[in-house]
Each structure stands twice: as C-alpha cells, then as structure tokens.
C-alpha positions as CSV (number, residue, x, y, z in Angstrom):
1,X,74.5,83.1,137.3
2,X,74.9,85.6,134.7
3,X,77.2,86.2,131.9
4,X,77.9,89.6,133.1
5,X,82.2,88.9,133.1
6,X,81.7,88.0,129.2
7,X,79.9,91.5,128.9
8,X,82.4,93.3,130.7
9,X,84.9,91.6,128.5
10,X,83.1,92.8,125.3
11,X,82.9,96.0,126.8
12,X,86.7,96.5,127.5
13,X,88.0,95.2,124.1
14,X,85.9,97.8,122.7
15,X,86.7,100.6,124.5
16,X,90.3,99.7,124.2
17,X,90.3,99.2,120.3
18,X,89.1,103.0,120.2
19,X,92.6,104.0,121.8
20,X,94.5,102.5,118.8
21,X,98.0,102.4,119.3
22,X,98.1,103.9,122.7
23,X,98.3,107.8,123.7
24,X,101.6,108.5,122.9
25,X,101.1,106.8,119.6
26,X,98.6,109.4,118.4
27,X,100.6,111.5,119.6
28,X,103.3,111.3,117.4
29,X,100.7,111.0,114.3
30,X,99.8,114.1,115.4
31,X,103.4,115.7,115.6
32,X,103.3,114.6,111.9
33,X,100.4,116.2,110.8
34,X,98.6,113.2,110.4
35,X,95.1,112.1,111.5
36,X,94.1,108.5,112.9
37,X,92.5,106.6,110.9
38,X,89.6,106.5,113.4
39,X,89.6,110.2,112.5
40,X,89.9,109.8,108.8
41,X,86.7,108.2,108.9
42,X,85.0,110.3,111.0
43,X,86.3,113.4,108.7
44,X,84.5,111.8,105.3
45,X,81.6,109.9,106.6
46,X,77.9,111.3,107.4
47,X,77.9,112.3,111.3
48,X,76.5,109.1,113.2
49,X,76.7,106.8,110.2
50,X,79.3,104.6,110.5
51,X,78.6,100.8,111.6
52,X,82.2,99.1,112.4
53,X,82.8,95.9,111.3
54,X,84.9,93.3,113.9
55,X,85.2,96.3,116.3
56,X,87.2,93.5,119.0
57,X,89.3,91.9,116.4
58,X,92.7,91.7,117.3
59,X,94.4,89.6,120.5
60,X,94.2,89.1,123.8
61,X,95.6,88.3,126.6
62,X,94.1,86.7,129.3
63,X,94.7,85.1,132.8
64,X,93.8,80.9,133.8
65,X,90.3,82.7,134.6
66,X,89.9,84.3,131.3
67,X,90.2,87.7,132.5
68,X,91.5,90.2,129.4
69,X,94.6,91.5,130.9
70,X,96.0,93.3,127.8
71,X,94.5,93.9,124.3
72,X,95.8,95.0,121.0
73,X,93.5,95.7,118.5
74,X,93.4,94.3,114.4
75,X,95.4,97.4,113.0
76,X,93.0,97.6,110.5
77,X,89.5,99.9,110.9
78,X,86.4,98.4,108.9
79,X,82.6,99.6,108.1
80,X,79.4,100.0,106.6
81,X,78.6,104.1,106.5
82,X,77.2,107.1,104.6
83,X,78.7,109.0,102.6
84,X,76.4,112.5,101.3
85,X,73.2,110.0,102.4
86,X,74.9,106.9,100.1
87,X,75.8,103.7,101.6
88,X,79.6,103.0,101.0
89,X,82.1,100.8,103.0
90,X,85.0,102.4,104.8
91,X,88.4,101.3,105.8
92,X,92.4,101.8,106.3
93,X,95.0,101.3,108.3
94,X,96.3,102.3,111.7
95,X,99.6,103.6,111.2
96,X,99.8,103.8,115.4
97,X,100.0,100.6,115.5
98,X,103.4,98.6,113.9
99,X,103.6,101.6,111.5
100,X,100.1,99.8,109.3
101,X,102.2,97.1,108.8
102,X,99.1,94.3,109.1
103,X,98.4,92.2,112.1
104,X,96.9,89.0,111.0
105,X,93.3,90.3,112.5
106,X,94.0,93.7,110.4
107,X,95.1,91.5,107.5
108,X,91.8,89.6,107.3
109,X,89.6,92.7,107.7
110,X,91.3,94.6,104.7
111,X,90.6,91.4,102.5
112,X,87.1,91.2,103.7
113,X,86.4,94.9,103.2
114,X,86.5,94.1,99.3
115,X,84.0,91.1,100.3
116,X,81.5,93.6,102.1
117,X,81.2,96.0,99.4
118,X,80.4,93.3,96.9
119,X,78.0,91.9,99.0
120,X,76.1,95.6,99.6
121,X,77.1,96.6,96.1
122,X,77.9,99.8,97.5
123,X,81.3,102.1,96.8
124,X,84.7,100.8,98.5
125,X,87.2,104.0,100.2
126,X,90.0,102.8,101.5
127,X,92.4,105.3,103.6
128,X,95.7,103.7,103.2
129,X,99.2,104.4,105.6
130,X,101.2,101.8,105.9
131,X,103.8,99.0,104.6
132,X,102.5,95.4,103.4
133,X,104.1,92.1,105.5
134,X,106.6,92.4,108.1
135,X,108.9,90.2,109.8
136,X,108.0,91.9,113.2
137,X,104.4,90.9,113.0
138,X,104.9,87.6,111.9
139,X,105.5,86.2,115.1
140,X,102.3,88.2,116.6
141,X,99.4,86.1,118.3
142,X,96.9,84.5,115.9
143,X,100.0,84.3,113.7
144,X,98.9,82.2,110.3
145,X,100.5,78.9,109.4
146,X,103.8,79.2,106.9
147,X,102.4,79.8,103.4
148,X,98.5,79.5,101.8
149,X,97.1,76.2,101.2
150,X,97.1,75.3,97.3
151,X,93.5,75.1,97.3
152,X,93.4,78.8,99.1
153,X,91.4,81.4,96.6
154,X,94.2,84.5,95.7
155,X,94.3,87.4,97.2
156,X,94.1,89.2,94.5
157,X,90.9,87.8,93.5
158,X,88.6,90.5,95.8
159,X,90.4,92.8,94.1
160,X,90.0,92.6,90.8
161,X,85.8,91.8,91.3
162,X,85.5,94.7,92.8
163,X,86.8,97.0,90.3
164,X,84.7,95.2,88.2
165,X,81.4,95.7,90.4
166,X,81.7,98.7,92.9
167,X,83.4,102.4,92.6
168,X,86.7,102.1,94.8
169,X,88.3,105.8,96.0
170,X,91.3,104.6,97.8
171,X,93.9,107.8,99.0
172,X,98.1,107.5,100.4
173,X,98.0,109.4,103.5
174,X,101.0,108.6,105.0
175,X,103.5,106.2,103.6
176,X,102.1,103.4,101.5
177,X,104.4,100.4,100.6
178,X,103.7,96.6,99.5
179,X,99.9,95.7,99.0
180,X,98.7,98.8,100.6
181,X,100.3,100.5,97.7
182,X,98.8,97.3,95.2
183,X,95.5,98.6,96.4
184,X,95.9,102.4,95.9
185,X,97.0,101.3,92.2
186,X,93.8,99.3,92.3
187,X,91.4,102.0,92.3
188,X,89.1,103.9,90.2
189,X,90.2,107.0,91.1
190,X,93.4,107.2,93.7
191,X,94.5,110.3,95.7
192,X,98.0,111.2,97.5
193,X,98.3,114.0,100.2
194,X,101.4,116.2,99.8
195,X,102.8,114.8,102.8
196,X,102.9,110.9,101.4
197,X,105.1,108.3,99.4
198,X,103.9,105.3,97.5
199,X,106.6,102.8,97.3
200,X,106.9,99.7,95.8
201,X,109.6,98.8,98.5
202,X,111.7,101.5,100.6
203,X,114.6,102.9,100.7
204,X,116.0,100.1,102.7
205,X,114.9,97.4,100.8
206,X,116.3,99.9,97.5
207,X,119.2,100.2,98.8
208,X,120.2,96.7,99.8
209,X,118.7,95.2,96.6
210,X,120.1,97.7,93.9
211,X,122.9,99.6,96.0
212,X,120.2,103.0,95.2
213,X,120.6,105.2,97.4
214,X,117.4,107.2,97.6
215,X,114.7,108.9,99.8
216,X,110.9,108.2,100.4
217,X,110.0,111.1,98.4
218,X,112.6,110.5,95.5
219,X,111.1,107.2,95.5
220,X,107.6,107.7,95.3
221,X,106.7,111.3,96.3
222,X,103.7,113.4,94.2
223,X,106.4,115.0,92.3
224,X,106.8,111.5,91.0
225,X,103.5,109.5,91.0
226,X,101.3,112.4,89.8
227,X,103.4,112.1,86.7
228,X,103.8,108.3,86.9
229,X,99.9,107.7,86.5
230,X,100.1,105.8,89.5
231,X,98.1,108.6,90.9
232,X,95.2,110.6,89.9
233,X,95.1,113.6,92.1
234,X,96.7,115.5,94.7
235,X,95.2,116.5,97.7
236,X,96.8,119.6,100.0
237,X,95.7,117.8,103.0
238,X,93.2,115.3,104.9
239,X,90.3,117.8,104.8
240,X,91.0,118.0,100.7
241,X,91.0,114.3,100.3
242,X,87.5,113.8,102.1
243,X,86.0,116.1,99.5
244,X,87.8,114.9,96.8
245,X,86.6,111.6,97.4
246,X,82.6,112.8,98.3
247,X,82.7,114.8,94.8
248,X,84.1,111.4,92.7
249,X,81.5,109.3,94.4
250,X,78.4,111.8,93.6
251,X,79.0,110.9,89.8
252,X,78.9,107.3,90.0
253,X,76.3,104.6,90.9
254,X,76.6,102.3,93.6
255,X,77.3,100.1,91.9
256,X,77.4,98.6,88.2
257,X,73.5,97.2,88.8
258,X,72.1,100.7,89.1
259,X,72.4,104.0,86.6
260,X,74.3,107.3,87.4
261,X,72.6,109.4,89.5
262,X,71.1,112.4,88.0
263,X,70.3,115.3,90.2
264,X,68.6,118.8,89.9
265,X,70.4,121.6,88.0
266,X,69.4,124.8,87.9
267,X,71.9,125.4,84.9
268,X,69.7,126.4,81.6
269,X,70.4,123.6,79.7
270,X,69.7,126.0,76.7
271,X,72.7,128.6,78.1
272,X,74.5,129.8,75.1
273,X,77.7,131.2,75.8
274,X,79.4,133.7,73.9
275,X,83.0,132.9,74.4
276,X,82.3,129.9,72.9
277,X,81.9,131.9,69.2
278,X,85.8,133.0,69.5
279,X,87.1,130.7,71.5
280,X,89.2,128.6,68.6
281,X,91.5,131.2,66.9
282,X,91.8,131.2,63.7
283,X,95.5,130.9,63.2
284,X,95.3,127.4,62.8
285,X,99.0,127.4,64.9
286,X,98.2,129.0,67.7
287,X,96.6,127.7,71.4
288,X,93.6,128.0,73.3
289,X,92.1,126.9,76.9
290,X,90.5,123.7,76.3
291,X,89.6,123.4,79.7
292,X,87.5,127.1,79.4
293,X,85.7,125.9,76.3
294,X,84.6,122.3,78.3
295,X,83.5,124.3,81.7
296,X,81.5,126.9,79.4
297,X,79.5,123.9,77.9
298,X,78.8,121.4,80.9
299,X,76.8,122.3,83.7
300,X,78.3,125.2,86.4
301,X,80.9,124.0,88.1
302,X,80.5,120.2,87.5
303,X,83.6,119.7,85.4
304,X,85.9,117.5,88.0
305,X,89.2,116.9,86.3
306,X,91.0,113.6,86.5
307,X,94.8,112.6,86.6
308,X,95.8,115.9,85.2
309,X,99.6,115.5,85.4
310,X,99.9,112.2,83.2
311,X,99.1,112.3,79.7
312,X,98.7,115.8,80.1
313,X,97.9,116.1,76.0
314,X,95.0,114.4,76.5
315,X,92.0,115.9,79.5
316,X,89.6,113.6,81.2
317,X,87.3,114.1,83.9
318,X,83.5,113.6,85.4
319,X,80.7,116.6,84.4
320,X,77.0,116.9,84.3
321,X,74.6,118.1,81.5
322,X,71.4,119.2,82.6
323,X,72.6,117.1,86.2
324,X,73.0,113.9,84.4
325,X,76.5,112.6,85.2
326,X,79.4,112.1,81.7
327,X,82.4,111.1,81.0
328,X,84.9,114.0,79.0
329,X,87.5,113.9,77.1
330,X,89.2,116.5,75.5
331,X,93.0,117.4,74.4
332,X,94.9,120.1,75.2
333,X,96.9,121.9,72.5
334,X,99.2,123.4,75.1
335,X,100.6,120.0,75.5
336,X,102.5,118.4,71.7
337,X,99.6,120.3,70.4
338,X,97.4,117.6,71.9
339,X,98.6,114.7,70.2
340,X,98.4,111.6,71.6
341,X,101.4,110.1,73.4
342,X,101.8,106.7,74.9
343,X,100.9,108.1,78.7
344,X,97.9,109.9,77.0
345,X,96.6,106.8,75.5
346,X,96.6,104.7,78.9
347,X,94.9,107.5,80.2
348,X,92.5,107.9,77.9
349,X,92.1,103.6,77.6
350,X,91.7,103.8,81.7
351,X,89.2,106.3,81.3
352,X,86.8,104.7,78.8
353,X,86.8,101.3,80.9
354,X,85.7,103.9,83.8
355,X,82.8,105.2,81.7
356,X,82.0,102.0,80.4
357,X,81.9,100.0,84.0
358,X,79.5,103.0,85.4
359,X,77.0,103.6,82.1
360,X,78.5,107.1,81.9
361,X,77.3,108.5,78.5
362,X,80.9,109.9,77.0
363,X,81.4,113.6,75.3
364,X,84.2,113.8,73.6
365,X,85.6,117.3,72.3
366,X,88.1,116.8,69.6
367,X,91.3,118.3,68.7
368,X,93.2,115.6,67.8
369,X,96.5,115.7,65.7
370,X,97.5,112.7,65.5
371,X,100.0,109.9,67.2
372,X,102.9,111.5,69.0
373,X,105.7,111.1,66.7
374,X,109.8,111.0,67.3
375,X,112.3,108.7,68.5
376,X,110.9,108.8,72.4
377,X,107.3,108.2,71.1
378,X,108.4,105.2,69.2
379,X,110.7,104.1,72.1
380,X,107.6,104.4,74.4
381,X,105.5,101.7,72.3
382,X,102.9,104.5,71.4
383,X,101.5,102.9,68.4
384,X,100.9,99.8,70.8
385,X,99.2,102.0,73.4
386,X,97.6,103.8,70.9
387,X,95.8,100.8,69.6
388,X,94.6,99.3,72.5
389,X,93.1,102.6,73.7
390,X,91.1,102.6,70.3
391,X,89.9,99.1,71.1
392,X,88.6,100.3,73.8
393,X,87.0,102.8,72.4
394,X,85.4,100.6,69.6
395,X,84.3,97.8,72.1
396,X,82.5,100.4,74.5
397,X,78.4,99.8,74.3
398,X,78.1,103.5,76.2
399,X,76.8,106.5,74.5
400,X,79.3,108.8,72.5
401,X,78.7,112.3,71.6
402,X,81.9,113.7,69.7
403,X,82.5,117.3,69.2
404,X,85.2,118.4,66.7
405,X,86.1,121.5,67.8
406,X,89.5,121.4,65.3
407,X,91.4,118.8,64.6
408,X,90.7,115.5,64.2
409,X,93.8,113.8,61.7
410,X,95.6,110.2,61.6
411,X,95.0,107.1,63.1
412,X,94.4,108.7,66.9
413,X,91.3,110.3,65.7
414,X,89.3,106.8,66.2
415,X,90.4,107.1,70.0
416,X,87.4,109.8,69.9
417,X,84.3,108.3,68.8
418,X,82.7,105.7,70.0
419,X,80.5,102.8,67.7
420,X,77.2,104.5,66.3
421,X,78.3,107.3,68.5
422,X,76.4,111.3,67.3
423,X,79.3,113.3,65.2
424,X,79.2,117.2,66.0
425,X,81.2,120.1,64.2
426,X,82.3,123.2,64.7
427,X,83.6,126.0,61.8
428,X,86.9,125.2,62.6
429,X,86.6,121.6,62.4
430,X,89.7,119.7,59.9
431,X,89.4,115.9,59.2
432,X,91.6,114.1,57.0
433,X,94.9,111.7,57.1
434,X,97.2,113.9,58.2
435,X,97.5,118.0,59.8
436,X,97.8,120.4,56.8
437,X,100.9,121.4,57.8
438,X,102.7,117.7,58.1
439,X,100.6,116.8,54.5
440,X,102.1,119.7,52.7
441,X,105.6,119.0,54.1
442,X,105.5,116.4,52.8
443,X,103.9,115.8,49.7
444,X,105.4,118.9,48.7
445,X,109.1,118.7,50.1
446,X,110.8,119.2,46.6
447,X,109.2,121.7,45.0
448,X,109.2,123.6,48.4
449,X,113.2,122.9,48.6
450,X,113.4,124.7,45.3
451,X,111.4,127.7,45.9
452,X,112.9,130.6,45.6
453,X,111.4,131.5,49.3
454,X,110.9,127.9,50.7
455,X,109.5,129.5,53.6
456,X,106.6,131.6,51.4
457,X,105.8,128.8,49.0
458,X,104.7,126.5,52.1
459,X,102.5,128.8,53.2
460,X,100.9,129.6,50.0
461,X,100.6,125.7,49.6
462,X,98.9,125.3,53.2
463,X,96.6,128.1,52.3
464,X,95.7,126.6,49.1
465,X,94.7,123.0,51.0
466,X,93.3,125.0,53.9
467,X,90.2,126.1,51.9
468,X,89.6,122.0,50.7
469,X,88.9,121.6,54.6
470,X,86.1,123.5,54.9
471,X,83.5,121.7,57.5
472,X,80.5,122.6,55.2
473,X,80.9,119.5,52.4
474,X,81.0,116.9,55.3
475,X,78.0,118.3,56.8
476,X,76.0,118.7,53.7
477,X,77.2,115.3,52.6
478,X,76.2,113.8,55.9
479,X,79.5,113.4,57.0
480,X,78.1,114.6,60.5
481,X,75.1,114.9,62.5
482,X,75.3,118.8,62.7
483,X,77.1,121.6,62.0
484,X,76.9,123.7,65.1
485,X,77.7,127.7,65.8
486,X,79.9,126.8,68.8
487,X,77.0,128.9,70.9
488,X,74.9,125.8,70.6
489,X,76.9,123.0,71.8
490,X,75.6,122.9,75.3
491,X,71.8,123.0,73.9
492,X,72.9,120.7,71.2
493,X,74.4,117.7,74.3
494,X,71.9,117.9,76.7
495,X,69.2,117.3,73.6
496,X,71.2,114.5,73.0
497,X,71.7,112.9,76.6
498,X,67.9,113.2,77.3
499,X,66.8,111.2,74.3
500,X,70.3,109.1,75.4
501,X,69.3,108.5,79.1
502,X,66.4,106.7,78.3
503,X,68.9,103.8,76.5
504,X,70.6,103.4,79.4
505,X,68.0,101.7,81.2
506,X,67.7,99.3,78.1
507,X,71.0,98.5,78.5
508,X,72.4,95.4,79.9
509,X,73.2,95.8,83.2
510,X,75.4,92.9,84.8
C-alpha cells in the first residue's frame, strides 16, 4: 500500500494556497489597484528564484478519513530568493485573506521570517498590507492559548537582532496598522506607495478612543509620514517600489559579516567638473543646489537620496566613488539655511547608525550653520537631539571624509566629522563659533544701534571679519588635510577611499 492519498493531500494544499483568498478576493485587490502578495514577490525577485517557506501552512479541514475537504492558507507568504543574483528572504501579507490581519499560521511565519534571514545572514524585504491582531481571527483553527507563557522569548526580540545583523527594506502597500506598521518603522530603509496609510490604530479605534474623527489618509497618509520620518521614501506605485528596494539593497552587504560590495565603474575617478569651480556663490547670503554639487562629485548616477521630506535641512543618501558604496551627508541651505533642527538631527543620528552597521565609509560635505534656533527649536528638544546625533558621530569606528564646502559654525558642526576622520576645504570654507552675521550682531549690537546708518555699519563690520575667515591660515597651519580647487574633490575622495577600503577589511567585523 502506498502513501499516494498523503501525496495527493500535499499536492492539493499546495495548489490551493496559490489561490489565496479565493477569485473574487483578488479580484477586488485588483479593483483597487493592488497586487497580491504572491505577485509582489514575483514583481521584485530574480525570475525562478524564489524557494517558499511553509507553502501548506494554514488549516484544514478534513473528514473521519482524513480527506482535506476545505483549506485556508497561513495569510502570510514566506521565502528564500534572489534579488539582482543576491540571496535575500522575502515576505508579506495577504490582504485577500481577513484584510492581512494574521492567522495564527501567518503569525508564526512573519516571526520566523526575521529567524530565516539571521540564520542565512542575508537581507530581510518585507511587503506589508494589513492590520496587527483581530478579534475575528482569534477564534480561527490552530487558535493559540490566552496570553504567552512568562518564560516565552518577546516578540520583539527578532526584531531588533535583525536590524542589528541583516539590511531590512520593508514597504506599506496597502493599509498597514498594529505590528505590520511596528515592522515598517523597523526598517533600514521603509517605503509607502501613494495609495497607502500607516496607522498606529484606525479611524475606528481613533474615533472611539479620542472622539477624533478622522480618515485613513489624515491619519497616516504620505502627506503625513513622509514628513513624520516614519517613512523614507515614496513610491508612485508597485513597479516603483521593487526598484526602490533592488537599488537600496545593491549598496549594502548581506549582512554585517561581509564588506559593501564594490562594483565596476566606468566613471573617471579623476573627472573634474567645472561647475564645481562656481558652484558656491560668493554672496555669502545667498543659495545654491547642494544636491548638484554632491551628484557632480560621486560616481554618475549613483547618488540615491534618503528620507528627503524629514529633516529636509540636512541631505542623506547612498553613492559610489570609483563603484565603492558611501554614506553622504550634506545640508541644504534652501532649507533654515541648513541648520540643524531637531528632525534633521534624528535623521542625520539614524543615518550614521546605518553607515556604521554596514562599514559604509561616510563623506560628509559641510555647510553647516549651526543649531536651529527660536522658540519651536527649543520646544522640539533640539539641543537634546542635537547631542545625541554628535554621539553618534564621535562613537562611529567608519571612515570619515569631510568636505567644507562653506560653513561649518557652532556646536552642530561636530555632527560632521567623524573621530580621526580626513578634513577637506574649499575657498569658501568659514569655521568658527558662530556665522559672521549672528557674531557681529551680536558682539556689535550697540555700536550698530548707534550708527548713524545701522544698516551700513553692519555691513562694513561683517566685511571687516569676513577677510579673518580666509581658509588659507587653517590650511597652512594644518588645520586641514587639503585645501582643494573645488574641481578636485572627486579625484581628491576616491584617493582617499582606495587607501580607506583596505581598513575596512581590518576592521572588526561582528
């Protein structure tokens, strides 16, 4: 006698787990412009690739003879794949069935997802649409007994080991509520399609709690978390969010055991580029593209910007030099002149504990003025920020190179170079305690009050001071590495990260 009825029952639990939720189901996530999450991961993985993980989980039902009469699958979709030829594990939630709200299969396969990518050391995506626990599915077969054990491990615990061992690119493409939306804030780098909400609980929940009356979108739409810092970037649809997440992933190492990859560039890493010569104007008051001056020094095209909308003051993102993967930082003058607000600073803070989990060498172009000042920057516990982002910056082990392209005044300066970290200038580059134009103010306040032409004298004071901040005494003093014609900054950082790279492999990995 064979075991042929047990294969046949393998056999049909598989091929009903492929239909999900049913037809009409996938239907209506259709209607909404929504893929499946079967789809999802078809869309962003390498054609062929992708091993599933408890393909049968979920429950039957069966008759005295054990033959499956009905099956519902664990509404959660788990496995080992490739991703541009690199091993990463894939998962998320199938909104078709009970709206993602997990099934106690689907519960235990999101948990263990975390598991399987610390096991394989390899990258965690996560595609996330849906709520966290529901009173509807807490009656479902395989339901777990009332409440974890003392001596359970917390839930939480997966979580936080691997953001501390493995990149994890998780994106909202639907509605994401409860520990769904825990996990997209749990992420290295987090993305939202236009079409999605994270909430912390919905407007039901809102309204009955707090008497709020409110919409999904009010709640936790992009217009609201891309400025929140909850997210990183937005996404105009599915096909967006695959790449977004392929073009993170291609900076970082599997994991924090190995190096960033480098890969060929074709990019002269001697390319000298005009624009760079004029690129800081020399009306010390007025703006400039920050962004233009960063994509004229790093390799073509590499320069992918991070969480652009919060903290906009202050710029970070991924780039190559010479195909080596870095970490950037930059401010933006078109934003409080690039000062440093409290957002800017837990941007900034999130960004170094990025570079520093992934040995991603960090460049730093300066144009810093200083803490945001005011009533809402003291209100908003800037200082406090502040200071714990230059902790981070001091207690990072990767390498810094720091460019000061202007500015670079006050106690937010330190945010910007890192310990034993190579110190670049430009001709228009200012150091000191405080921006001439503060300093004067106000060292200066009474005799300028009784000026015959307040508004004259100033000047003539600023332009006085202005010619005691040349860059040439701090370079010949060794008060910097180099003084650089702008033209040679990209020459001048990909010198430095080849005889940088090298120390990386010396490094302590974990």
């Amino acid at each position: 006698m064979s075991w042929k009825p047990e294969i046949e029952g393998i056999a049909a639990r598989r091929r009903l787990a492929k239909d999900l939720g049913g037809e009409e189901a996938i239907a209506r996530q259709h209607e909404r412009g929504r893929l499946t999450v079967r789809e999802r991961i078809a869309g962003l993985v390498d054609a062929n690739s992708f091993d599933e993980v408890g393909p049968i989980a979920g429950h039957a039902e069966t008759d005295p003879d054990g033959v499956l009469q009905a099956f519902i699958p664990a509404n959660y979709v788990l496995g080992l794949a490739k991703v541009n030829d690199r091993p990463c594990v894939v998962g998320g939630e199938d909104f078709t069935q009970s709206g993602g709200s997990p099934s106690p299969a689907g519960l235990r396969k999101s948990v263990y997802a975390e598991d399987l990518a610390l096991r394989h050391r390899v990258p965690l995506v996560r595609f996330l649409e849906g709520a966290g626990g529901s009173v509807k599915n807490a009656g479902r077969g395989n339901a777990k007994a009332v409440g974890e054990p003392v001596y359970a491990p917390h839930r939480f615990i997966s979580i936080a080991r691997v953001l501390d061992t493995v990149p994890v690119v998780s994106a909202a493409v639907g509605s994401v509520a409860g520990l769904p939306a825990a996990r997209l804030a749990g992420s290295h780098f987090s993305i939202m399609t236009k079409t999605s909400q994270v909430l912390i609980a919905g407007p039901a929940l809102v309204e009955r709690a707090l008497g709020e009356v409110t919409t999904k979108e009010q709640l936790g739409g992009p217009d609201v978390h891309l400025r929140s810092g909850v997210v990183d970037n937005l996404a105009e649809d599915e096909t967006e969010v695959f790449a977004l997440m392929r073009r993170f992933l291609s900076y970082l190492p599997a994991s924090v055991f190995d190096l960033p990859p480098r890969i060929p560039c074709d990019d002269d890493p001697n390319r000298r580029e005009e624009a760079l010569l004029s690129i800081i104007p020399r009306n010390r008051r007025r703006v400039y593209d920050v962004r233009q001056l960063v994509t004229a020094v790093v390799d073509r095209d590499s320069f992918f910007e991070m969480t652009p909308l919060f903290g906009s003051s202050q710029v970070t993102g991924l780039a190559r030099l010479d195909g080596t993967p870095v970490g950037v930082l930059a401010n933006d003058p078109y934003f409080v002149g690039g000062a440093m607000t409290a957002a800017g600073a837990q941007k900034v803070r999130r960004f170094i504990t990025l570079c520093e989990t992934f040995h991603l060498p960090i460049v730093s172009f300066v144009d810093e003025p200083g803490f945001m000042i005011g009533s809402e920057a003291e209100a908003a516990a800037t200082i406090r920020h502040g200071v714990e982002t230059i902790a981070a910056t001091v207690r990072s082990t990767v390498p810094w190179a720091s460019v000061i392209v202007r500015k670079a005044f006050g106690v937010a300066a330190a945010a910007h170079f890192g310990p034993g970290g190579t110190v670049y200038m430009w001709p228009s580059a200012e150091r000191g305690a405080l921006p001439l134009e503060g300093g004067v103010a106000v060292a200066f306040r009474r005799e300028i009050a009784a000026a015959p032409d307040p508004e004259k004298r100033r000047a003539e004071l600023e332009a006085q001071f202005a010619k005691g901040r040349s860059p040439f005494p701090a370079a010949e003093g060794f008060g910097a590495h180099d003084l650089l014609d702008p033209r040679e900054t990209r020459p001048a950082l990909c010198r430095w990260l080849a005889w940088t790279r090298p120390l990386l492999r010396g490094r302590p990995l974990p």
